[in-house]
KOLKOL-257069 format. One line per 5 residues: for each residue x, y, z of C-alpha. Coordinates in Angstrom, 3 decimals. Last residue first. Layout:
X/Y/Z  ...
# end
This chain:
19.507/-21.776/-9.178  18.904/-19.021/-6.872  20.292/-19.996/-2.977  17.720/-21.466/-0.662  15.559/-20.667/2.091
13.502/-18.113/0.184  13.299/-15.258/2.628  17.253/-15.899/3.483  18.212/-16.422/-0.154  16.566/-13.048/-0.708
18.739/-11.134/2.066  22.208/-12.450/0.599  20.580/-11.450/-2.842  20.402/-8.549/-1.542  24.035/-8.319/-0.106
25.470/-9.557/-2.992  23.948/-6.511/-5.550  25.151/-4.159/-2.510  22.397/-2.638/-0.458  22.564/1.195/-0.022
20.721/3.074/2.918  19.325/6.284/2.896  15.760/4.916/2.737  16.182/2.948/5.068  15.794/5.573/7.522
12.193/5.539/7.700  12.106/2.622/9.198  13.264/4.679/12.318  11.111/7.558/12.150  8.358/4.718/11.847
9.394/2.675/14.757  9.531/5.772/16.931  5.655/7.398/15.700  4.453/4.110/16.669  1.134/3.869/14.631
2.392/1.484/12.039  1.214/0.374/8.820  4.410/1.047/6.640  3.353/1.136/2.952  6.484/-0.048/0.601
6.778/2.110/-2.388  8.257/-0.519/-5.023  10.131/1.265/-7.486  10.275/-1.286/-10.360  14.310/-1.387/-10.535
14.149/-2.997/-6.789  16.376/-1.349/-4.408  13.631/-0.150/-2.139  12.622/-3.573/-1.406  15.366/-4.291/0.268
15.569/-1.122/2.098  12.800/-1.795/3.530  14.243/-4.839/5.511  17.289/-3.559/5.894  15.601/-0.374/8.034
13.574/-2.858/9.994  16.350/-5.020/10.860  19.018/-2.298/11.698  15.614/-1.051/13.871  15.702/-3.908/15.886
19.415/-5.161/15.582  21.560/-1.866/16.449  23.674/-1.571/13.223  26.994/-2.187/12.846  26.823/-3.382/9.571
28.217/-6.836/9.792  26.098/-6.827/12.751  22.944/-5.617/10.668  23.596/-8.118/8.129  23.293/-10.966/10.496
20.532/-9.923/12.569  19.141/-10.017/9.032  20.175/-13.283/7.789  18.749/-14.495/11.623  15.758/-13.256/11.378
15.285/-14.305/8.279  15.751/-18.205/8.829  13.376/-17.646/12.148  10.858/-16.284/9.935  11.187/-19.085/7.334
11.093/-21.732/10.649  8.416/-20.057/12.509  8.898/-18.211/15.347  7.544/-15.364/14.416  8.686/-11.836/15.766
10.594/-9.469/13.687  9.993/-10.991/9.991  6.905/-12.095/11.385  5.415/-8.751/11.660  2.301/-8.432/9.434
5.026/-9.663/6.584  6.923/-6.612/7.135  6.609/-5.351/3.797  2.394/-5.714/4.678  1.587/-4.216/1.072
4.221/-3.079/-1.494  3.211/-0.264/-3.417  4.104/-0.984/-7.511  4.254/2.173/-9.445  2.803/1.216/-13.328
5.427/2.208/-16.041  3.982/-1.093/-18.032  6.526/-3.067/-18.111  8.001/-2.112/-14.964  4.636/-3.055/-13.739
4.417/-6.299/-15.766  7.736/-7.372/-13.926  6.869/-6.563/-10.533  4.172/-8.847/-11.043  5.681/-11.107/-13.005
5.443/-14.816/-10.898  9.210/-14.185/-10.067  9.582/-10.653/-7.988  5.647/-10.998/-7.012  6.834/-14.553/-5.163
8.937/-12.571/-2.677  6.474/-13.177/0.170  8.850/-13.287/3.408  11.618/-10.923/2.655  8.506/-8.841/1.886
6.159/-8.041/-1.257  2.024/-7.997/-1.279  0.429/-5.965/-3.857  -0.509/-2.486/-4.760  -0.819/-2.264/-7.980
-0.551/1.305/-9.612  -1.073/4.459/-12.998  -4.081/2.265/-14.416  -4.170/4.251/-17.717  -7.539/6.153/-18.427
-9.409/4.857/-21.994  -10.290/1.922/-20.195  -11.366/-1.279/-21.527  -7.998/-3.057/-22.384  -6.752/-1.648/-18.813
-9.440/-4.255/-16.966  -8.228/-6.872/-18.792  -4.060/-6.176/-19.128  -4.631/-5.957/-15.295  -6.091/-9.115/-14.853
-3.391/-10.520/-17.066  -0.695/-9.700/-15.134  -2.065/-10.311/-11.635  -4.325/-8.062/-9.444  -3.452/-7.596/-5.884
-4.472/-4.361/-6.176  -5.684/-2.055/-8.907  -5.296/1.292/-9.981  -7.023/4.637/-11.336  -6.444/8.258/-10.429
-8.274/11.772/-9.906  -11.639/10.231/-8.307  -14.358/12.424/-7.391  -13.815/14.706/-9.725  -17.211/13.895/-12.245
-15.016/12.677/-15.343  -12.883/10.443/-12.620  -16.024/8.853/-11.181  -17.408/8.416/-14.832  -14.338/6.339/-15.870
-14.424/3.964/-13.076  -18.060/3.664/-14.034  -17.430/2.603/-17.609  -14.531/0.929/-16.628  -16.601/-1.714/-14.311
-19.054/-2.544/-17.418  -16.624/-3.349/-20.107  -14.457/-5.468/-17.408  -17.425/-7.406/-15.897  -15.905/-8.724/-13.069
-17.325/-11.816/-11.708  -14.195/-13.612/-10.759  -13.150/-10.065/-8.924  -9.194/-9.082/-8.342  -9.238/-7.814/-5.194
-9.023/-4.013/-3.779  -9.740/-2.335/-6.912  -7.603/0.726/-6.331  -8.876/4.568/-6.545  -5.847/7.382/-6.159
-6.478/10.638/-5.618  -9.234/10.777/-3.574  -11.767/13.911/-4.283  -14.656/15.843/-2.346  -13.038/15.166/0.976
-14.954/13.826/4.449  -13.351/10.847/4.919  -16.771/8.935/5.988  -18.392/11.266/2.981  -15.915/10.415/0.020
-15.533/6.837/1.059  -19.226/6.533/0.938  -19.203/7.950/-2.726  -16.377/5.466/-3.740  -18.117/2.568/-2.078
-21.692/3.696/-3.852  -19.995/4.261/-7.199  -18.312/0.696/-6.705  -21.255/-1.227/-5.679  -23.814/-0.309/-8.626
-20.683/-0.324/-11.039  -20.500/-4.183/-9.893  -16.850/-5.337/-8.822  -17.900/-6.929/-5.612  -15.906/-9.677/-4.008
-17.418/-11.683/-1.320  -17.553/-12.464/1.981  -20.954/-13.658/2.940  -24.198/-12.081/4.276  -23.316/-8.597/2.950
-25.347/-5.477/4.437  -21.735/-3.922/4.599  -21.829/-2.583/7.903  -24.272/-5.477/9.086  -22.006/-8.236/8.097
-20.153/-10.555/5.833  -17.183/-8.372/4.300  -17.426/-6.687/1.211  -14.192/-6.128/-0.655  -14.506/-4.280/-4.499
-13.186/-0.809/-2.719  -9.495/0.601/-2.291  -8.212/4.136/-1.027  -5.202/6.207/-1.522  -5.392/9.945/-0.119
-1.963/11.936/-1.089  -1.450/14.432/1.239  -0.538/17.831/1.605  -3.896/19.674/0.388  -5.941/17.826/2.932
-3.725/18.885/5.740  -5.762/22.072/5.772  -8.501/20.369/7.046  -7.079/20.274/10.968  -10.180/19.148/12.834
-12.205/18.018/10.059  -9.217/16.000/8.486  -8.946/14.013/11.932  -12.338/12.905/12.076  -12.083/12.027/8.017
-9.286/9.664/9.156  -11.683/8.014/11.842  -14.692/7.768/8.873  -12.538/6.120/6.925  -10.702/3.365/9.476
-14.416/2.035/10.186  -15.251/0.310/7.950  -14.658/-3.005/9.898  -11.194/-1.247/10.732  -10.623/-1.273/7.041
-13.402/-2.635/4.829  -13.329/0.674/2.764  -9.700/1.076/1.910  -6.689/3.347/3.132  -3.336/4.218/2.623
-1.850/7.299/3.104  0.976/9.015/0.514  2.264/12.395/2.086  5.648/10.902/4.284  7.512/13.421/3.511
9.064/14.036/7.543  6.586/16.725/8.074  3.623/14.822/6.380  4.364/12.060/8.935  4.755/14.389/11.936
1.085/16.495/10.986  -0.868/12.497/10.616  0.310/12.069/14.061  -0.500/15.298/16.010  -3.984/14.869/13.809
-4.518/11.400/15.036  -3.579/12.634/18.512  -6.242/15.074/18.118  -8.917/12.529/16.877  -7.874/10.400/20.146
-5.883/7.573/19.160  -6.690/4.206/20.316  -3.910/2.672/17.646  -6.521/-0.199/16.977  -9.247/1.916/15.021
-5.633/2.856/12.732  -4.829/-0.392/11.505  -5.302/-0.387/7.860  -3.821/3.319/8.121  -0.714/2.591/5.937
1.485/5.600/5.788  3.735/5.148/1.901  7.103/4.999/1.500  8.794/7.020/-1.468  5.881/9.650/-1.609
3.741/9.140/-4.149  3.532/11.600/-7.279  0.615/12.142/-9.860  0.075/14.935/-11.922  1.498/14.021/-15.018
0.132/10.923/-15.753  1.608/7.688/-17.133  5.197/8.519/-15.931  3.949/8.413/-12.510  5.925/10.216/-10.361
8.113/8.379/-7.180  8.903/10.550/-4.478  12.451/11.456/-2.110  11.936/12.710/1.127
# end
C-alpha cells in the first residue's frame, strides 16, 4: 500500500488510509478475532490505527491492548495514533460535565493511562483531541514536550484544531506538530474552504480525515444532502461500471484521496468485506471534472 511520510520528521510514515477503532467495543469481537482482524489489516498495509481515550466510554484502549497481549509482535507493524484533552461526564473519567481538558496534570495522566490500557511503552503519534478554550499554550507544550523526551510519545498533533489554534500551540513548541485530524466527506467539505486543508499544506502537516463517510449517511440517510449524494454517486459509479455499494464507497475515498494535502482518510469499520473493498479506491483516478462533479453533489450547488 502506498504511505504518506512526514516531511517534518524523518521517522514518521502513515499508511495511505488509516483503521479507525472508535467503534471497536461495538464489533463484539472476541480478543482473538480482534487479533485475526488487526493481522488482515496490517497484511493488506493498512499499519496506521486510530484511537483516543474516551472511545468506547474508555474502553476501546484497554480492548486493543487485549489483542496486543495475545499476539505482541504486531506492535512493531503498526502505527498507534491516539488523542486525549476529551473528558466525558462520568465515573470513568471522574468528570461531572463534558468538558475539555488541556491541563499538563490531565494530559500526562491520559497519555500514561493510554500507555497501560494498550499495554505499549510508546504511541507514535499524540493528538489533542479538541481544541481547548482554556488552553494554556506555554504550559501544555511543556508537558507535550516532556512525554516525547521520556519515550512515551514519539510524535505530536492536534485534531480538529483550526488555523490559528495550531499556529498557537506550535509557537510554543520546539517539536513540529507533524498532523490534524479533522472531519472531511462529500458531506462536510467545509475544511477544503475555511483553510484547514490549506494551513496543512502550508505547513507540511498530514491531514487524516475523520468519519469520510459522514458516520454513514452518504450510504444510508435520507436526508435531502445525503439523498443529493447518493444519487451523484450512484451516478458516477454507473458511468463507471461499477457495482453501486462498494462503487460508492470506493468513489467516495477516492475523493478525498485526490486532494494535493494528502488527506489519509480513517475507515472505522469492523467488516473485514467493506474494508477490502474501500480499500480499493485507492487505485482509482478521478478526473479534475469528475471531482468537482462529486463536490457540487456534497454542496448542492455548482462553485461560483
Amino acid at each position: 500500500m502506498q504511505r504518506i511520510a512526514s516531511t517534518l520528521v524523518s521517522d514518521l510514515s502513515l499508511s495511505r488510509i488509516a483503521f479507525g477503532l472508535w467503534r471497536l467495543t461495538d464489533w463484539q469481537y472476541s480478543p482473538a478475532e480482534r487479533v485475526a482482524l488487526f493481522e488482515q489489516m496490517l497484511d493488506l498495509g493498512v499499519t496506521t490505527f486510530d484511537l483516543a481515550d474516551i472511545y468506547g466510554d474508555y474502553r476501546c484502549e484497554r480492548f486493543f491492548g487485549e489483542a496486543l497481549k495475545l499476539k505482541p509482535q504486531l506492535r512493531e507493524r503498526m502505527e498507534i495514533v491516539s488523542k486525549c484533552s476529551i473528558r466525558l461526564a462520568g465515573e470513568a473519567s471522574g468528570a461531572r460535565i463534558n468538558h475539555y481538558d488541556t491541563s499538563g496534570t490531565h494530559v500526562r495522566g491520559a497519555v500514561e493511562n493510554s500507555l497501560r490500557d494498550m499495554g505499549i511503552e510508546q504511541m507514535d503519534l499524540l493528538l489533542l483531541h479538541r481544541p481547548d478554550p482554556l488552553m494554556d499554550a506555554e504550559a501544555l507544550a511543556a508537558v507535550l514536550e516532556q512525554l516525547v523526551a521520556e519515550g512515551k510519545v514519539k510524535h505530536l498533533g492536534v485534531s480538529n484544531f483550526l488555523p490559528h489554534q495550531v499556529d498557537l500551540l506550535q509557537s510554543r513548541l520546539s517539536l513540529p506538530l507533524v498532523v490534524n485530524q479533522v472531519e472531511v466527506s462529500l458531506l462536510h467539505s467545509l475544511p477544503m474552504f475555511d483553510g484547514q486543508l490549506d494551513h496543512c499544506q502550508q505547513h507540511r502537516m498530514i491531514p487524516m480525515a475523520w468519519s469520510p463517510f459522514a458516520g454513514g449517511r452518504l450510504f444510508s440517510a435520507d436526508d435531502a444532502d445525503a439523498i443529493r449524494v447518493q444519487k451523484g454517486l450512484h451516478a458516477m459509479c454507473e458511468s463507471r461500471g461499477l457495482e453501486t455499494e462498494t462503487g460508492a464507497m470506493q468513489l467516495a475515498v477516492a475523493w478525498l484521496l485526490r486532494h494535493p494535502a494528502n488527506i489519509v482518510p480513517v475507515l472505522g469499520s469492523g467488516n473485514l468485506q467493506r474494508l477490502v473493498a474501500a480499500l480499493a479506491a485507492l487505485e482509482m483516478e478521478l478526473g479534475r471534472e469528475e471531482w468537482f462533479e462529486l463536490l457540487r453533489a456534497g454542496r448542492g450547488r455548482d462553485v461560483d
